[in-house]
DRENDO-1510 file (C-alpha; in Angstrom, 1 decimal, always signed):
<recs>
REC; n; res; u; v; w
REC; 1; UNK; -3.5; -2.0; -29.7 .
REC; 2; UNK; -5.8; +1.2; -29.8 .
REC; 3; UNK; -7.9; -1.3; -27.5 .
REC; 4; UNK; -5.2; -1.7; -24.8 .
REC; 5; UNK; -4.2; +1.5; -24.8 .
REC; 6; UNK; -7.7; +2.4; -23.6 .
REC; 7; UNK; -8.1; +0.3; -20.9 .
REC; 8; UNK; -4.2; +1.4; -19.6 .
REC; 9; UNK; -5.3; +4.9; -19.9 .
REC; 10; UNK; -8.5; +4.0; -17.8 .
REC; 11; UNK; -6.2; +2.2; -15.6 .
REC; 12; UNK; -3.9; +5.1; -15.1 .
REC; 13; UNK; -7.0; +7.2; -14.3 .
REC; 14; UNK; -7.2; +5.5; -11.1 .
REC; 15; UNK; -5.2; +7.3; -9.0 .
REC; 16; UNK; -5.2; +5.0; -6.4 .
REC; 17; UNK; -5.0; +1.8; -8.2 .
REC; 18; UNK; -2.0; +3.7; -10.4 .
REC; 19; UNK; -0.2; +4.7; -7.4 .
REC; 20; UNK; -0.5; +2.1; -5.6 .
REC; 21; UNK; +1.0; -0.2; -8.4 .
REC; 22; UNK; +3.9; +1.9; -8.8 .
REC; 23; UNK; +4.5; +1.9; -4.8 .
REC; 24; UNK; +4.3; -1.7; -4.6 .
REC; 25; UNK; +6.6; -1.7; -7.4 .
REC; 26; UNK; +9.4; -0.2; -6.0 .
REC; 27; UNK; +8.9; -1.8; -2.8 .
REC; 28; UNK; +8.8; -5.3; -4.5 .
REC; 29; UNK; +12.4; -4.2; -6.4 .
REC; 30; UNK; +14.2; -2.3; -2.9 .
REC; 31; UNK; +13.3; -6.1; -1.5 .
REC; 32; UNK; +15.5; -8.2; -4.0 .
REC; 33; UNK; +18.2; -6.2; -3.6 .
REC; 34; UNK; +17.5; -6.9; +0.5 .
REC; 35; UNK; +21.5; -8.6; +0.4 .
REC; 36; UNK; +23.0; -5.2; -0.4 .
REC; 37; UNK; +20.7; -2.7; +2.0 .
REC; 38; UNK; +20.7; -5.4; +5.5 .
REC; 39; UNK; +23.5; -7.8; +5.5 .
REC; 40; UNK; +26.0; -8.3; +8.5 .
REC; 41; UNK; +28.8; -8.9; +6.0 .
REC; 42; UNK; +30.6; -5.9; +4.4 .
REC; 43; UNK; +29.8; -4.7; +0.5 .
REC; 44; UNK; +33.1; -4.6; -0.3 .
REC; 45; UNK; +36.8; -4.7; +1.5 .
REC; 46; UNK; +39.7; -3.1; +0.5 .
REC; 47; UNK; +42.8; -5.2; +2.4 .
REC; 48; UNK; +46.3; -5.1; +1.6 .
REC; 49; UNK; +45.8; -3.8; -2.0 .
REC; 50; UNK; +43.1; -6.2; -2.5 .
REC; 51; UNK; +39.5; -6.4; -3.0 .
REC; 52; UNK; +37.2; -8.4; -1.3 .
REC; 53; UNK; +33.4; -9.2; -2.0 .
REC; 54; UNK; +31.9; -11.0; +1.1 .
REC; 55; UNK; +28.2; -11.0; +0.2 .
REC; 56; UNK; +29.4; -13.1; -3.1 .
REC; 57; UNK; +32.0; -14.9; -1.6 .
REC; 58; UNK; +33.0; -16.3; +1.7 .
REC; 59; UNK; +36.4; -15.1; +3.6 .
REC; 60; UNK; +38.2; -17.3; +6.2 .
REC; 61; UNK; +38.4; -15.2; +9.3 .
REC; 62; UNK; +42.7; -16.0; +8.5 .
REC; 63; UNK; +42.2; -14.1; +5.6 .
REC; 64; UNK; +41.7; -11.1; +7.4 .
REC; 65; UNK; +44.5; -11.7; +10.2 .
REC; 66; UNK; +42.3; -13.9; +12.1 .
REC; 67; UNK; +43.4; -17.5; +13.6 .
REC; 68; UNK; +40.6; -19.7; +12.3 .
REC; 69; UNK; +39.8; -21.6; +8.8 .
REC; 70; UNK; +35.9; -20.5; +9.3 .
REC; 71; UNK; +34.6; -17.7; +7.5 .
REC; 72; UNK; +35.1; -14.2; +9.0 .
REC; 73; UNK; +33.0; -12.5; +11.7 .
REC; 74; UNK; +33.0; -9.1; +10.5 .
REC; 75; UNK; +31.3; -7.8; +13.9 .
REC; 76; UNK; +34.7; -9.5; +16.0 .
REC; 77; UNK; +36.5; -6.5; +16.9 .
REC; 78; UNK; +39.9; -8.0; +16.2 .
REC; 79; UNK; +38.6; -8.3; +12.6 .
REC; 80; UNK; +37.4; -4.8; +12.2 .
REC; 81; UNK; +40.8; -3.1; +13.3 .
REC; 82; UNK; +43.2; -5.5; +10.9 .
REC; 83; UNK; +40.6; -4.6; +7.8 .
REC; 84; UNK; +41.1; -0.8; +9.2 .
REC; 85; UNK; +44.7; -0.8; +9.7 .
REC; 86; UNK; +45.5; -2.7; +6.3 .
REC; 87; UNK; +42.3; -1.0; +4.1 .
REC; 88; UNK; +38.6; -0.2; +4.5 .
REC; 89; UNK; +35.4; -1.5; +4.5 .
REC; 90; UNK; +31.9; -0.7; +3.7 .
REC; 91; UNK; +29.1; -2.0; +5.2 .
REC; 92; UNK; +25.1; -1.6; +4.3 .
REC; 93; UNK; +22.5; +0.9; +5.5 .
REC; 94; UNK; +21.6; -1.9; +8.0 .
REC; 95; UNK; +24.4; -4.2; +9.2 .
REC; 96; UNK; +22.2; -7.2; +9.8 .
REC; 97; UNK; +21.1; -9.9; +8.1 .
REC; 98; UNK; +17.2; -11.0; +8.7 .
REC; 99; UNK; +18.6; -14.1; +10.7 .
REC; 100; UNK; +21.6; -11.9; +12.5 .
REC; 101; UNK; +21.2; -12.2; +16.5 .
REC; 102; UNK; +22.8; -9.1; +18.0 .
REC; 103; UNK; +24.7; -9.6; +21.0 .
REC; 104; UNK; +25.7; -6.3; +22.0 .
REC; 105; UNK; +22.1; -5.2; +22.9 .
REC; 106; UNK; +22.2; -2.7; +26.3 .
REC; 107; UNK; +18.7; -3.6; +27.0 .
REC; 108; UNK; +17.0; -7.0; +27.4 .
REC; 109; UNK; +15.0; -8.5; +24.2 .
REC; 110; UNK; +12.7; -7.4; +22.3 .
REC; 111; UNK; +14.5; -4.3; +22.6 .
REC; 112; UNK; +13.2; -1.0; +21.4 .
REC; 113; UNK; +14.3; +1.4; +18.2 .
REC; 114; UNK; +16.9; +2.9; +18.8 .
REC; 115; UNK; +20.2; +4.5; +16.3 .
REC; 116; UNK; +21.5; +0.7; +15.7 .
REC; 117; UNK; +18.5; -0.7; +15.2 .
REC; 118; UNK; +15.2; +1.7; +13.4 .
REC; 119; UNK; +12.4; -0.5; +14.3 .
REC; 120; UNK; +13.9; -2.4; +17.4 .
REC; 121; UNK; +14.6; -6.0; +17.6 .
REC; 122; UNK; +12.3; -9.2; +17.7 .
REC; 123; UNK; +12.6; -11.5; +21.1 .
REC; 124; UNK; +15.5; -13.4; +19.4 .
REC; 125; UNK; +17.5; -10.3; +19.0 .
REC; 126; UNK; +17.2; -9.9; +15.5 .
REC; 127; UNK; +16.9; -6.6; +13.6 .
REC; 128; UNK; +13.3; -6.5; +13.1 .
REC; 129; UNK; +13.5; -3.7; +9.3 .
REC; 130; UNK; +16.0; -6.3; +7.9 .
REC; 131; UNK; +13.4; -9.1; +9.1 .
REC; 132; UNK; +10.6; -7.0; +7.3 .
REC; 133; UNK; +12.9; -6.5; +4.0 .
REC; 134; UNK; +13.3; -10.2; +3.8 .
REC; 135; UNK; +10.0; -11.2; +4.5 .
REC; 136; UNK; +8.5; -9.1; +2.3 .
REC; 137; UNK; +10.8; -10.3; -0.9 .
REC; 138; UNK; +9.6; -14.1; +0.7 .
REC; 139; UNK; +5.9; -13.3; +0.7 .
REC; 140; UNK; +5.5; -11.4; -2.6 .
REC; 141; UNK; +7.8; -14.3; -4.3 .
REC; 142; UNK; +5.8; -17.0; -2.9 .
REC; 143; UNK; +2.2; -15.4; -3.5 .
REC; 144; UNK; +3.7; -15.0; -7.3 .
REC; 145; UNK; +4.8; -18.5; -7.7 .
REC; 146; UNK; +1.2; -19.5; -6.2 .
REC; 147; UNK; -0.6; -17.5; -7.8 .
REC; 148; UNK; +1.2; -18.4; -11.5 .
REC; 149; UNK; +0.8; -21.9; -11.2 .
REC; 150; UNK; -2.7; -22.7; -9.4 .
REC; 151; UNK; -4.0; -20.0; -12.0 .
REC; 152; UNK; -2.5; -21.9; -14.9 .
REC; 153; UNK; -4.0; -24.8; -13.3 .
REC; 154; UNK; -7.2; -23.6; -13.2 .
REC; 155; UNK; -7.4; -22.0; -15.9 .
REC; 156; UNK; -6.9; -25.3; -17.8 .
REC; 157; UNK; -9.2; -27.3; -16.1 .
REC; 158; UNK; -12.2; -24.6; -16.4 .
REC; 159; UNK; -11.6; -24.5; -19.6 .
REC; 160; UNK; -11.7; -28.0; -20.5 .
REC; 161; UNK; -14.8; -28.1; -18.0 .
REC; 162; UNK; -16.6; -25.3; -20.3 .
REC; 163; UNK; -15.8; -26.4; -23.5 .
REC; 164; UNK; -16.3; -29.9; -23.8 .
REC; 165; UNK; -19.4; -30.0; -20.9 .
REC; 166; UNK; -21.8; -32.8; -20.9 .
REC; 167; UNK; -20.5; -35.4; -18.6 .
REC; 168; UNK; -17.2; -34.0; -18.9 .
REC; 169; UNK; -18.1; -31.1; -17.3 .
REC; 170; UNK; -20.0; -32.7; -14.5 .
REC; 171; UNK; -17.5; -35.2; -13.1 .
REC; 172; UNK; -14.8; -32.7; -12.9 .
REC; 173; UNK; -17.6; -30.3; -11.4 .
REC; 174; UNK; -17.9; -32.9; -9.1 .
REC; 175; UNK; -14.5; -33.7; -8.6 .
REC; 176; UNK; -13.9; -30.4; -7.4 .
REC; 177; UNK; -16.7; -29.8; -4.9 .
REC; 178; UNK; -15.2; -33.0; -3.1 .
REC; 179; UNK; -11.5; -31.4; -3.0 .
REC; 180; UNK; -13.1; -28.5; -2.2 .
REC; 181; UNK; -14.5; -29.8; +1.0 .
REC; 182; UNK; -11.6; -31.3; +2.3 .
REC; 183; UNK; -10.9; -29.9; +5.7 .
REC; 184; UNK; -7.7; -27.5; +5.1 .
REC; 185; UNK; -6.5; -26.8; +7.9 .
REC; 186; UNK; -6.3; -30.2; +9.6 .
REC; 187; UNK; -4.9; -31.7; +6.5 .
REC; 188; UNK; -1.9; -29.0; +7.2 .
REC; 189; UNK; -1.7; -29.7; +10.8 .
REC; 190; UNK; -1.2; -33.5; +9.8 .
REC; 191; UNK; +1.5; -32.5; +6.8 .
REC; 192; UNK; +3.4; -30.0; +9.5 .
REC; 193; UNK; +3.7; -32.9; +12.4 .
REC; 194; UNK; +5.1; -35.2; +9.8 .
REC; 195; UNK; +7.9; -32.9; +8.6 .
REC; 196; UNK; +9.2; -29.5; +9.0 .
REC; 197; UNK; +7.6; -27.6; +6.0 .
REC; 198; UNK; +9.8; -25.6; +4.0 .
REC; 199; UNK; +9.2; -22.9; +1.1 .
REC; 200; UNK; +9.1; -25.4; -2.0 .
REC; 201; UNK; +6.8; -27.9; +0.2 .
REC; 202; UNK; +4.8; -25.4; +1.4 .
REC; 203; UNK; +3.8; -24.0; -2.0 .
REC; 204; UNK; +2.9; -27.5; -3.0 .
REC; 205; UNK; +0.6; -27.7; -0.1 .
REC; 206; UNK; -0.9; -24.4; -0.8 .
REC; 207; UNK; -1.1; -25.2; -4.5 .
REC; 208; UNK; -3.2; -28.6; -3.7 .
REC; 209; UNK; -6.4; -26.4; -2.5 .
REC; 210; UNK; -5.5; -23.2; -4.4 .
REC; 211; UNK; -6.0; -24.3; -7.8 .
REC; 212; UNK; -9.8; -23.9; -7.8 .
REC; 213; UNK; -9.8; -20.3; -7.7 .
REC; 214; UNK; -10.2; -19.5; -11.3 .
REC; 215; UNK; -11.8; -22.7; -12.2 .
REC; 216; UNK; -15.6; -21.7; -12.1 .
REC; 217; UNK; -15.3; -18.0; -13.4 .
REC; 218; UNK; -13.3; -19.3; -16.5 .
REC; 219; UNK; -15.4; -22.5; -16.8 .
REC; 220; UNK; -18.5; -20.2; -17.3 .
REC; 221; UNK; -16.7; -18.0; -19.9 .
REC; 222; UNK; -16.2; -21.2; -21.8 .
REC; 223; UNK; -19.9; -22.2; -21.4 .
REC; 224; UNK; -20.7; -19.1; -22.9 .
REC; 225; UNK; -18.2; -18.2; -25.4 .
REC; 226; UNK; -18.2; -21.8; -27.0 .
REC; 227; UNK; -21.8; -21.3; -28.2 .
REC; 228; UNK; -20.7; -17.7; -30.0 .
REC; 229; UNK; -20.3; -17.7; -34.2 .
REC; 230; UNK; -16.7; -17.7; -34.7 .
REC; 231; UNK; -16.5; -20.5; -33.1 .
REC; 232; UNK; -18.9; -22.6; -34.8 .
REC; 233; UNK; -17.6; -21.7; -37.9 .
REC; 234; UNK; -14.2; -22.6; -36.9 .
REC; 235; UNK; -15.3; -26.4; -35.8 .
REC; 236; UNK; -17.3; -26.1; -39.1 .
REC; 237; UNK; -13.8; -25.7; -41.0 .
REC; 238; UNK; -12.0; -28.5; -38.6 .
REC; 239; UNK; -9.7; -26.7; -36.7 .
REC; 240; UNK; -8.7; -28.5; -34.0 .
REC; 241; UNK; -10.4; -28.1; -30.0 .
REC; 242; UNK; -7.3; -27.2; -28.5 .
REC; 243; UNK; -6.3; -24.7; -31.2 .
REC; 244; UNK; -10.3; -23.1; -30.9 .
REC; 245; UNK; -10.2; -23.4; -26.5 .
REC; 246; UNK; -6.8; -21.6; -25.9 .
REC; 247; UNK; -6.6; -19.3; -29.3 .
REC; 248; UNK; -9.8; -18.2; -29.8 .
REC; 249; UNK; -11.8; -18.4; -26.6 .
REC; 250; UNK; -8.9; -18.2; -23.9 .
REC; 251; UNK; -7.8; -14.6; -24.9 .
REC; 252; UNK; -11.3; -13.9; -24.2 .
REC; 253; UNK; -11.5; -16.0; -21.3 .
REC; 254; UNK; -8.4; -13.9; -19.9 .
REC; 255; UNK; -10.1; -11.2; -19.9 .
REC; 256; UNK; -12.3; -11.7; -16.6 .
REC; 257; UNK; -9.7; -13.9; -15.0 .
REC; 258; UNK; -6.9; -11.4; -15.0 .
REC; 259; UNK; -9.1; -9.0; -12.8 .
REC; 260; UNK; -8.4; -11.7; -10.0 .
REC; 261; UNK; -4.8; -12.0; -10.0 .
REC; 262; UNK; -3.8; -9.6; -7.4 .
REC; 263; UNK; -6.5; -10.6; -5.2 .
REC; 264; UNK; -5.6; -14.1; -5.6 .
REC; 265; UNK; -1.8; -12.9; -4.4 .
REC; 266; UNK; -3.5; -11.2; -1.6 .
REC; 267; UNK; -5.0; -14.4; -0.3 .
REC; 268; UNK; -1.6; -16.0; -1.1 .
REC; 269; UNK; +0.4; -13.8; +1.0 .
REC; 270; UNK; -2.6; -14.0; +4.0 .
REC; 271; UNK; -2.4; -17.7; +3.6 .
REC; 272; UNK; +1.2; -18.0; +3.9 .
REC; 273; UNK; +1.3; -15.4; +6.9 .
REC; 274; UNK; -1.5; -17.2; +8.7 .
REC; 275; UNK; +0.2; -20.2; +8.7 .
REC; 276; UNK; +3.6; -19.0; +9.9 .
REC; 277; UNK; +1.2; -17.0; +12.8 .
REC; 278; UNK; -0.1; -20.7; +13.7 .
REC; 279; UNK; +3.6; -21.9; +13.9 .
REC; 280; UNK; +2.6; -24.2; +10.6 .
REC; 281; UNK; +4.5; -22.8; +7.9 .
REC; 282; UNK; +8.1; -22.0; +7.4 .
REC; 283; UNK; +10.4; -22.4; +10.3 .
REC; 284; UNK; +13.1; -20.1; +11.6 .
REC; 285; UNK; +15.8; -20.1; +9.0 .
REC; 286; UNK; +13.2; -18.1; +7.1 .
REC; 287; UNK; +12.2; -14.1; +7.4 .
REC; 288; UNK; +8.5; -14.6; +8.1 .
REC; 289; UNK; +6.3; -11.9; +8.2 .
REC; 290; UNK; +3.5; -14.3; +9.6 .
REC; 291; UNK; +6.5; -15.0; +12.7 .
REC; 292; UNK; +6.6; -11.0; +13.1 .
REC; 293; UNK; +2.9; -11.4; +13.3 .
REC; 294; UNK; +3.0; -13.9; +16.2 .
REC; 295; UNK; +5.9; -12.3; +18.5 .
REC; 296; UNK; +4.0; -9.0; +18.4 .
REC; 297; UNK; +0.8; -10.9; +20.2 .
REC; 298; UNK; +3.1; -12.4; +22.4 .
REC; 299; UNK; +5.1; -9.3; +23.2 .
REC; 300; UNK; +2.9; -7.0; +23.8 .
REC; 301; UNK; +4.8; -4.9; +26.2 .
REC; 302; UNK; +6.8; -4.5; +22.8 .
REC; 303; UNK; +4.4; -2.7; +21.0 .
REC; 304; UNK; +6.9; -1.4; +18.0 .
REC; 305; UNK; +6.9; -5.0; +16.8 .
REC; 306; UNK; +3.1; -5.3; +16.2 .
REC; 307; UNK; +2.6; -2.2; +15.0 .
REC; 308; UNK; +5.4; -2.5; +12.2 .
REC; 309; UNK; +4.1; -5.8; +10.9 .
REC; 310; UNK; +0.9; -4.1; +11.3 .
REC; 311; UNK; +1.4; -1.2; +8.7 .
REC; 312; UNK; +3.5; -3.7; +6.5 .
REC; 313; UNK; +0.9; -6.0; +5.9 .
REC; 314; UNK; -2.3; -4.0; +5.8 .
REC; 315; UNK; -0.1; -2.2; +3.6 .
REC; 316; UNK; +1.0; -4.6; +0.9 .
REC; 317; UNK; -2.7; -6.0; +1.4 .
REC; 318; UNK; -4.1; -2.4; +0.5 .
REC; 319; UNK; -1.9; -2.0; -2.4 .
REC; 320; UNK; -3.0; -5.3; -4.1 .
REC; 321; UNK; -6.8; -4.9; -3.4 .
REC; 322; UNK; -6.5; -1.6; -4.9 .
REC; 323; UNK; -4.6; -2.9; -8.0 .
REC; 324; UNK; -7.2; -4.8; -8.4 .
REC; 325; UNK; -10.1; -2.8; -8.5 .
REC; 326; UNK; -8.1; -0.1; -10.9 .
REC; 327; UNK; -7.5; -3.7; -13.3 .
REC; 328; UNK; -11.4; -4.6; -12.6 .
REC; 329; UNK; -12.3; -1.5; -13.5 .
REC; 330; UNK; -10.2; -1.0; -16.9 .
REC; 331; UNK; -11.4; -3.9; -17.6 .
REC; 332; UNK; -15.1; -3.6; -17.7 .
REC; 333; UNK; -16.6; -2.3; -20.8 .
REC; 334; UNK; -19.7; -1.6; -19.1 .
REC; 335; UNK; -17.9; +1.8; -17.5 .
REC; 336; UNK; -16.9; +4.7; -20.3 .
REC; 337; UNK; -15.3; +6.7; -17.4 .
</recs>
């Protein structure tokens, strides 16, 4: 315990790392609440002594005095004036959705910031913040998920690599250096003309070549820790190789690996926007940032669009690197400061 609280206090003592943790933080939590702050549907409607939830639940447009069985368009006009004249409504700080196309625009698209919309709208017509509040929920998710199961992945197979070695050791090394080779990108190209990727499939194409991250660092921890005292004497007194790999060398394993987390999530969220950029990743029922990306090349007489998805990304990118130097860095015994 005294241990931890050591390397948190070093941690803390990064300013930049600390801050930049606790920013990322809040920005992460603001995101999954993205349904209450940018949604075209009301929070909550008061009508005719009722109350109405249409974020939770869908409303027929005839249960606000409309004349058709499909849900309610709370933007029609007609709608607006019978919730008015019967209740209230509230809507969120930004009345679109990500995927909301906004008719009403005075100027042609991508249209520039103005009161309705903060940060203009894409060349779809779509409210570019909200766009960025989804995406950004989308990308951090993803890049968790990613980076949680390749580094579980790898984890285990460099630690089976390190312990056992021998010829163990070599095929997998082996193994690896082949899938490692493997040409990415075309292998993605193929994947994306056969179907239309979408997040689940995507992650388990990302996952195939992201597993080998870890693999080396923690299969040289095990080379080295496996030769150390405690653990002879615990083969000596027969305890098991599964209960001596991921009880007595994995913790110190850990150690090392857990420096490259956010980095790995960096890559993850580089990958995933890279591949949207390239039109390979997730179509247009999803909030892409990578999407944001490539409308802001093509639009370049729009310049608000670039240069949002521009401070967006370099910042969440920023934040991560820097969380992981401040973890690096609390990490290392070798610095006392």
């Amino acid at each position: 315990m005294i241990v931890n609280r050591e390397k948190i206090a070093k941690f803390r003592k990064n300013k930049r790392a600390f801050w930049a943790l606790v920013i990322f933080t809040l920005v992460f939590v603001f995101s999954l609440f993205s349904e209450l702050i940018a949604n075209d549907k009301p929070l909550i409607i008061k009508y005719k002594n009722n109350y109405c939830f249409p974020i939770f639940q869908s409303y027929s447009d005839e249960s606000f005095g409309g004349d058709f069985p499909t849900e309610a368009n709370y933007k029609d006009i007609v709608i607006q004036q019978n919730i008015k004249q019967n209740g209230w409504m509230i809507m969120p700080f930004i009345p679109y959705s990500f995927n909301t196309v906004d008719y009403e625009l005075a100027q042609a698209t991508p249209s520039a910031p103005d009161s309705q919309h903060i940060l203009g709208t894409d060349e779809s017509g779509r409210d570019i913040l909200a766009r960025i509040l989804y995406g950004i929920r989308l990308s951090v998710i993803f890049a968790f998920l990613l980076t949680a199961i390749s580094s579980v992945i790898g984890i285990i197979i460099g630690a089976v690599q390190g312990y056992f070695g021998g010829k163990t050791d070599l095929i997998l090394q082996r193994v690896i250096e082949i899938w490692d080779s493997l040409p990415q990108m075309f292998i993605l190209i193929i994947i994306a003309s056969v179907f239309l990727p979408t997040f689940w499939s995507l992650l388990v194409i990302l996952l195939l070549f992201s597993w080998t991250g870890l693999t080396g660092m923690v299969r040289a921890e095990f080379l080295r820790l496996r030769n150390f005292e405690y653990v002879k004497a615990a083969q000596v007194m027969g305890v098991g190789n599964l209960r001596i790999m991921f009880r007595h060398i994995l913790p110190n394993a850990l150690v090392t690996s857990v420096t490259f987390i956010p980095f790995i999530m960096a890559e993850a969220i580089t990958s995933l926007s890279a591949l949207d950029f390239l039109g390979l990743g997730l179509s247009e029922d999803y909030p892409s940032l990578g999407d944001l990306v490539r409308q802001g090349k093509d639009n370049l007489q729009a310049p608000w669009i670039g240069i949002s998805i521009f401070i967006v990304l370099s910042g969440l990118l920023s934040m991560l690197i820097f969380i992981g130097e401040g973890v690096r860095d609390a990490l290392d015994t070798r610095k006392n400061n």
